[in-house]
N, CA and C atoms as a LAMMPS dump frame, in Angstrom:
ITEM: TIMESTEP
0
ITEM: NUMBER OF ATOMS
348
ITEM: BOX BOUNDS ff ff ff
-5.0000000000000000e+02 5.0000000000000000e+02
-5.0000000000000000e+02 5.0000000000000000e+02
-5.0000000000000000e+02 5.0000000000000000e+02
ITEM: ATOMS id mol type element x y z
1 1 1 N 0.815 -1.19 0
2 1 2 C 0 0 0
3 1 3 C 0.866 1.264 0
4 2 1 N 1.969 1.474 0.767
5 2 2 C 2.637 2.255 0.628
6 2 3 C 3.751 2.491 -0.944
7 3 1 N 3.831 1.663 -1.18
8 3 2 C 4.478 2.14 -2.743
9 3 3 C 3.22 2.149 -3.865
10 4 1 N 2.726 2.156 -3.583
11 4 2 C 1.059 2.541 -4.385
12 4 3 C 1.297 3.964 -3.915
13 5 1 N 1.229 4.037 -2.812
14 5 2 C 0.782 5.923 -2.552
15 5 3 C 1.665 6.415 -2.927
16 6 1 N 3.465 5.887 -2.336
17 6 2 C 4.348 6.782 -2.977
18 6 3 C 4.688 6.924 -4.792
19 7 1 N 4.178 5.923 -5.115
20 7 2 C 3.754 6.235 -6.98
21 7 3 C 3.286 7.356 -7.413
22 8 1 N 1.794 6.954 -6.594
23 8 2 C 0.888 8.375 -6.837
24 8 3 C 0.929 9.589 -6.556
25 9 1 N 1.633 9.746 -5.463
26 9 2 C 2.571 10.959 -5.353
27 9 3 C 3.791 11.891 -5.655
28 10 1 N 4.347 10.649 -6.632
29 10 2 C 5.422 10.896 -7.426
30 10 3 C 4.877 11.232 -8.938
31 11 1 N 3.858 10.905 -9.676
32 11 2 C 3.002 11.446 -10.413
33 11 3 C 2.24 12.358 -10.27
34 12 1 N 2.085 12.669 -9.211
35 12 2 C 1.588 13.66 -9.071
36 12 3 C 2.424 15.314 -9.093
37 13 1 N 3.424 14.796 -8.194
38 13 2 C 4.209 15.942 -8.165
39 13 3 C 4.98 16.173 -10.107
40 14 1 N 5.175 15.161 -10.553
41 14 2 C 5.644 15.24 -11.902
42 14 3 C 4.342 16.095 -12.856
43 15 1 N 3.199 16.045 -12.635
44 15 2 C 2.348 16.644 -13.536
45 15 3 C 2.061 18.315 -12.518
46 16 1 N 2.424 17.985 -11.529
47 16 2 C 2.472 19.943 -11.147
48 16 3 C 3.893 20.449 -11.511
49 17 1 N 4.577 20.081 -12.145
50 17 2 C 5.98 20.681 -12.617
51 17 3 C 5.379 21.771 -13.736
52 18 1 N 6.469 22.296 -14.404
53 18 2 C 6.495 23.643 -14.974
54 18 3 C 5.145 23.045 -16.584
55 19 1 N 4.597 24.239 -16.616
56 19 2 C 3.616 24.046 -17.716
57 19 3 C 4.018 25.512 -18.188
58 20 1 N 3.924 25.258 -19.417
59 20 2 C 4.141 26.747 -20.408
60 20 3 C 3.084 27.126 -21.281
61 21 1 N 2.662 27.899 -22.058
62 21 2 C 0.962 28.112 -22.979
63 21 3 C 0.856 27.048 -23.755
64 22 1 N 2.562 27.2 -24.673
65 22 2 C 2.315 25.824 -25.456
66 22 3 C 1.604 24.376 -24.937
67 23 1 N 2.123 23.958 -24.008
68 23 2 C 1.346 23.205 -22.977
69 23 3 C 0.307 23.152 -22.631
70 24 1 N -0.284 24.092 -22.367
71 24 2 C -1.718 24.139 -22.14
72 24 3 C -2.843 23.946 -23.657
73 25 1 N -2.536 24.288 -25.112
74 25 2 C -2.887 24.69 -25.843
75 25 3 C -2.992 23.126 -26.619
76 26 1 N -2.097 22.177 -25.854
77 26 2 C -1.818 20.897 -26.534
78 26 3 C -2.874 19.876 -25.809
79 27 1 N -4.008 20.818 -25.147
80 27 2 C -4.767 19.739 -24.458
81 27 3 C -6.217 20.403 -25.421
82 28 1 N -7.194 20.381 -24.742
83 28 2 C -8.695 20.369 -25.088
84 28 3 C -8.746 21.921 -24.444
85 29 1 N -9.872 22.718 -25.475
86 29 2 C -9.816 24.212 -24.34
87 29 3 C -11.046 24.221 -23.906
88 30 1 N -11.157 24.741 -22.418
89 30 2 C -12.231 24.626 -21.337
90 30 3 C -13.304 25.093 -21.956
91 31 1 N -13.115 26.388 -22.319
92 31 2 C -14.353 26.952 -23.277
93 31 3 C -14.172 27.518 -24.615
94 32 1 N -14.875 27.228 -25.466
95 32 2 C -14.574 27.731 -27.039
96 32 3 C -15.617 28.233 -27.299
97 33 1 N -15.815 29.715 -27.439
98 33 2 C -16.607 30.399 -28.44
99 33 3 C -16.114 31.377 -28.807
100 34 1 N -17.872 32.298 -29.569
101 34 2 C -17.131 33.441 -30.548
102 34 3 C -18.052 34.681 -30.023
103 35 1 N -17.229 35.684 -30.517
104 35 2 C -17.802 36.979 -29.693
105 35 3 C -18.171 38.133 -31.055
106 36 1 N -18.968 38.65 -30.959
107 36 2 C -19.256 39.486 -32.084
108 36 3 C -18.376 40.899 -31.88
109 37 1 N -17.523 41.367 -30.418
110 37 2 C -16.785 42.092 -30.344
111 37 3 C -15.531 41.543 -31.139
112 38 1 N -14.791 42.759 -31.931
113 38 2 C -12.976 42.44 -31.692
114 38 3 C -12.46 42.441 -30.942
115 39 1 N -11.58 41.379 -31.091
116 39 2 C -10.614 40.973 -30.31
117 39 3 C -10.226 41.689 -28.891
118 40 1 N -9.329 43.058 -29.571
119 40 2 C -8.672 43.954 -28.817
120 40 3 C -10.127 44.595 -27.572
121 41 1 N -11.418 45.001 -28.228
122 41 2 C -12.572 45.559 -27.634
123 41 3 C -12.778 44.315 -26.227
124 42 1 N -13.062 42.68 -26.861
125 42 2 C -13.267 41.699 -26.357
126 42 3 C -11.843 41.077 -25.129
127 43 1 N -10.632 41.538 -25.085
128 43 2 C -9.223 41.552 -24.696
129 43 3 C -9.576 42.244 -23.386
130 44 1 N -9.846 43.728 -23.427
131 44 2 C -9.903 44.788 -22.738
132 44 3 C -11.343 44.411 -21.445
133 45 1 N -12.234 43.662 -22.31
134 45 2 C -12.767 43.415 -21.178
135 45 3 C -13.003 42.44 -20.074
136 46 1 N -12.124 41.232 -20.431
137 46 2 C -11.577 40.333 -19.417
138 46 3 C -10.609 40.727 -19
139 47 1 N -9.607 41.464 -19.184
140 47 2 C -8.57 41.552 -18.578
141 47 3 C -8.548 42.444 -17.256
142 48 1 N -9.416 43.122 -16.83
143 48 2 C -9.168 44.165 -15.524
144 48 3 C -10.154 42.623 -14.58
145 49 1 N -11.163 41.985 -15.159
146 49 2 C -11.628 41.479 -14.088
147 49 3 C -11.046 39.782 -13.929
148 50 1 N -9.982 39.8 -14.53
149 50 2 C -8.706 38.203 -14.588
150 50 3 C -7.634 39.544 -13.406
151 51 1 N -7.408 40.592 -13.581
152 51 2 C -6.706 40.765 -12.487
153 51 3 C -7.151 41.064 -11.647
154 52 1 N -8.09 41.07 -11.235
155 52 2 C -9.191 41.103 -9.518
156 52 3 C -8.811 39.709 -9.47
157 53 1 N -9.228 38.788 -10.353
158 53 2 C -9.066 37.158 -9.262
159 53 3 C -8.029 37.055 -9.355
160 54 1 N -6.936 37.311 -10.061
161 54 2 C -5.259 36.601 -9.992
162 54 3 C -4.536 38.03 -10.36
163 55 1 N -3.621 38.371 -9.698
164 55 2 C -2.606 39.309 -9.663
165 55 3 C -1.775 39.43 -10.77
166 56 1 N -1.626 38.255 -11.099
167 56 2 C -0.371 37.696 -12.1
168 56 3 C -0.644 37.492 -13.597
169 57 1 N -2.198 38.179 -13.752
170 57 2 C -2.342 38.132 -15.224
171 57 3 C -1.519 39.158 -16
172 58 1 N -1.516 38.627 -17.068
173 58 2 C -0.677 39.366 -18.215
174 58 3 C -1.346 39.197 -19.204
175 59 1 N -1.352 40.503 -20.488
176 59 2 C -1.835 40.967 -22.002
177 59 3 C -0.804 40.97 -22.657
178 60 1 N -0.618 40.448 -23.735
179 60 2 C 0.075 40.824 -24.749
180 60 3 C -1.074 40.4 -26.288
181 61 1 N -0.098 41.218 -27.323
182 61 2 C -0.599 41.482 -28.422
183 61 3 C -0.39 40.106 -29.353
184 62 1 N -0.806 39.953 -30.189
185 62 2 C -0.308 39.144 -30.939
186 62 3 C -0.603 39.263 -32.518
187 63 1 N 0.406 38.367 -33.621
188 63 2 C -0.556 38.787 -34.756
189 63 3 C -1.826 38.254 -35.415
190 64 1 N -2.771 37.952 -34.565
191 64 2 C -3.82 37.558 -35.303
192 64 3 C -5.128 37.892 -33.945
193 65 1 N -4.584 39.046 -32.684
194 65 2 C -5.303 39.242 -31.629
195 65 3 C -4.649 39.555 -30.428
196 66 1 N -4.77 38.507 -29.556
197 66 2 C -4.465 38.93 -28.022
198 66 3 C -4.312 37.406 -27.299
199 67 1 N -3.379 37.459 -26.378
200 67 2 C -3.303 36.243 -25.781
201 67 3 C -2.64 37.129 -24.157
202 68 1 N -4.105 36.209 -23.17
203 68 2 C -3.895 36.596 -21.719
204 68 3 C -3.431 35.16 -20.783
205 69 1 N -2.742 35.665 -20.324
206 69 2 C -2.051 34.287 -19.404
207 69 3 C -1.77 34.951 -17.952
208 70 1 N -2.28 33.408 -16.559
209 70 2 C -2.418 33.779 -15.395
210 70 3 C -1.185 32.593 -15.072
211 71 1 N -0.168 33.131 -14.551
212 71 2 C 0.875 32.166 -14.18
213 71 3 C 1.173 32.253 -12.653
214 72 1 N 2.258 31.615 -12.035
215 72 2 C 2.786 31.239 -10.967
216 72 3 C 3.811 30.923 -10.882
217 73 1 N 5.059 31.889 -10.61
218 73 2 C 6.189 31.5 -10.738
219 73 3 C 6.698 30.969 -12.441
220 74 1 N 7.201 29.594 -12.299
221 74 2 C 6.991 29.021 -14.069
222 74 3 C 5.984 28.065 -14.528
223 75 1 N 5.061 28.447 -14.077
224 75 2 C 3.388 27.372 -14.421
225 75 3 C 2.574 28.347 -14.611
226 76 1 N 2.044 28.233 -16.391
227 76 2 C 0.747 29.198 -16.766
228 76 3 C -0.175 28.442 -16.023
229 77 1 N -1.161 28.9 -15.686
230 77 2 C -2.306 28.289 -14.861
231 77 3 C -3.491 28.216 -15.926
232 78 1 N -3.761 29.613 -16.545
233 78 2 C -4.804 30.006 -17.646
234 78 3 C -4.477 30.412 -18.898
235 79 1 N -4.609 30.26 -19.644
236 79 2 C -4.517 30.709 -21.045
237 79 3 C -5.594 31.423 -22.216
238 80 1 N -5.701 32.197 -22.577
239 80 2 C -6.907 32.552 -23.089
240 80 3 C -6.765 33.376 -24.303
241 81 1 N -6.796 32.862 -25.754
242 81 2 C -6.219 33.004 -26.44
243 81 3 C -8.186 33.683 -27.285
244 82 1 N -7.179 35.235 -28.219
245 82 2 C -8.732 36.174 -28.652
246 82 3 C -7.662 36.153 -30.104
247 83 1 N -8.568 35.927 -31.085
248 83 2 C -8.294 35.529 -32.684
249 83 3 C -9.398 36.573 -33.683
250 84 1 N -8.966 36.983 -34.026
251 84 2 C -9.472 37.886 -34.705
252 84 3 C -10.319 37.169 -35.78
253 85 1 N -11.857 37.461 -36.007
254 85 2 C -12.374 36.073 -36.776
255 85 3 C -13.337 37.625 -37.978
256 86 1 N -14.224 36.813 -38.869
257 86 2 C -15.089 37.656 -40.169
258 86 3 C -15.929 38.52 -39.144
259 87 1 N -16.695 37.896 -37.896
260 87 2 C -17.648 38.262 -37.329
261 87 3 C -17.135 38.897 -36.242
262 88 1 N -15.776 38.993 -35.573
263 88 2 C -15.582 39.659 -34.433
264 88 3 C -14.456 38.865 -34.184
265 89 1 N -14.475 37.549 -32.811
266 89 2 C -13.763 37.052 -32.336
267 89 3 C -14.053 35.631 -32.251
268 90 1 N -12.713 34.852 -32.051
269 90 2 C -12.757 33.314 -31.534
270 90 3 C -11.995 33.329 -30.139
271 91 1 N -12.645 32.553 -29.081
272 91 2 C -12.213 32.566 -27.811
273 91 3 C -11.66 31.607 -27.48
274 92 1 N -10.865 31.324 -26.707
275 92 2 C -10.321 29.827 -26.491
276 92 3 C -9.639 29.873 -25.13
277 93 1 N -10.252 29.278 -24.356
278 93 2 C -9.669 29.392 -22.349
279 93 3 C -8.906 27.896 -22.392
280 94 1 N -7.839 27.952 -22.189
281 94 2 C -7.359 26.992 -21.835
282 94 3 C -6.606 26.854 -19.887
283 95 1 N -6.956 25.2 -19.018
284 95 2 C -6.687 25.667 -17.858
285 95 3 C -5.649 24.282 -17.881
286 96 1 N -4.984 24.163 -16.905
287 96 2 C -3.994 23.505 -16.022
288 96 3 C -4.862 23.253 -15.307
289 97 1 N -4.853 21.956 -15.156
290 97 2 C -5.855 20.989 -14.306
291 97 3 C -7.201 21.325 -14.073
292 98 1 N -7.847 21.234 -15.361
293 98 2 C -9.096 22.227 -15.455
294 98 3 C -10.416 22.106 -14.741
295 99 1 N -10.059 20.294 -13.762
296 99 2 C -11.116 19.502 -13.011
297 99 3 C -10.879 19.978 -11.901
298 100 1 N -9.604 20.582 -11.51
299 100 2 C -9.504 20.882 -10.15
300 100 3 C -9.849 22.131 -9.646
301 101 1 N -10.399 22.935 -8.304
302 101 2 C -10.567 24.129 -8.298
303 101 3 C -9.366 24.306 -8.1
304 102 1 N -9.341 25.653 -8.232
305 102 2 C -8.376 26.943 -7.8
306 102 3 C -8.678 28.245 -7.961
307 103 1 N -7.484 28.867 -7.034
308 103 2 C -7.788 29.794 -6.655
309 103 3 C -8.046 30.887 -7.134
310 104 1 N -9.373 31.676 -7.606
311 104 2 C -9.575 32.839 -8.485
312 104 3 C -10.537 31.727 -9.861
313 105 1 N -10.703 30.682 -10.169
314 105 2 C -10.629 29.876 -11.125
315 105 3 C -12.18 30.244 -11.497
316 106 1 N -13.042 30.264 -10.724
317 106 2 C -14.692 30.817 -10.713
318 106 3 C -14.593 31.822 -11.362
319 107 1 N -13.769 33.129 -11.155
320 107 2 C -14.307 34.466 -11.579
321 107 3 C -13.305 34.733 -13.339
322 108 1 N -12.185 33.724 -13.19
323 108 2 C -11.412 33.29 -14.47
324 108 3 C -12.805 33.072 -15.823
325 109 1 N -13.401 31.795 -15.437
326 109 2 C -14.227 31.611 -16.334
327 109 3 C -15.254 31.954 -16.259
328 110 1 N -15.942 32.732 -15.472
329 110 2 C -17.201 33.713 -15.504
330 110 3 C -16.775 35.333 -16.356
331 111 1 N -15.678 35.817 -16.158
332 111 2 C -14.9 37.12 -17.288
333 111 3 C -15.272 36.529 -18.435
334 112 1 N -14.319 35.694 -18.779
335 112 2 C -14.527 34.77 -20.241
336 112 3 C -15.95 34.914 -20.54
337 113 1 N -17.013 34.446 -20.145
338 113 2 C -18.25 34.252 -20.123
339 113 3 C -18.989 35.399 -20.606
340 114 1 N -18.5 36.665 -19.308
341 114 2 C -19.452 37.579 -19.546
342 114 3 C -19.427 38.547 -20.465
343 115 1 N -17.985 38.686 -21.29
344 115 2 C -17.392 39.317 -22.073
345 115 3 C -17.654 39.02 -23.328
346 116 1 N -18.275 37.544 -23.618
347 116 2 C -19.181 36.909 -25.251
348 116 3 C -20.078 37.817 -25.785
């Protein structure tokens, strides 16, 4: 029983090691839709209320939109990638352990949400 747990704890600690966007982007994204705002309009308004729940968000530009990321030290936590589409925008939230709560993680994907 005990090298059962210490397994699972050794896997465990191996999948909380460093995650980067690329990483996150190589899984399934939490929520996918589209916003009839642009990008930059649609950018501006998750981003003041991603830094009320997490301190550590960051904006940058990109060429085809905007990509916001909530990290920790060297682990993106959130990813949230705005694509400039015919009709406005494509949204794409990607999370790090997206079954598990955490902290700020409610008001993460309620921004996303309310900003469609």
């Amino acid at each position: 029983m005990r090298i059962l747990l210490a397994s699972v704890l050794a896997v465990s600690a191996l999948l909380a090691g460093c995650t980067t966007p690329g990483d996150l982007k190589s899984g399934k994204a939490t929520i996918s839709a589209s916003s009839s705002k642009a990008p930059k309009q649609y950018a501006l308004c998750v981003m003041p209320k991603w830094q009320d729940a997490r301190s550590g968000a960051t904006m940058t530009e990109t060429a085809s939109g905007y990509r916001l990321i909530v990290a920790t030290d060297s682990t993106a936590e959130e990813l949230l990638e705005v694509n400039r589409a015919s009709n406005g925008s494509t949204v794409a939230l990607y999370q790090r352990l997206s079954w598990a709560p955490g902290y700020g993680r409610s008001a993460i994907e309620k921004a996303v949400r309310d900003c469609l």
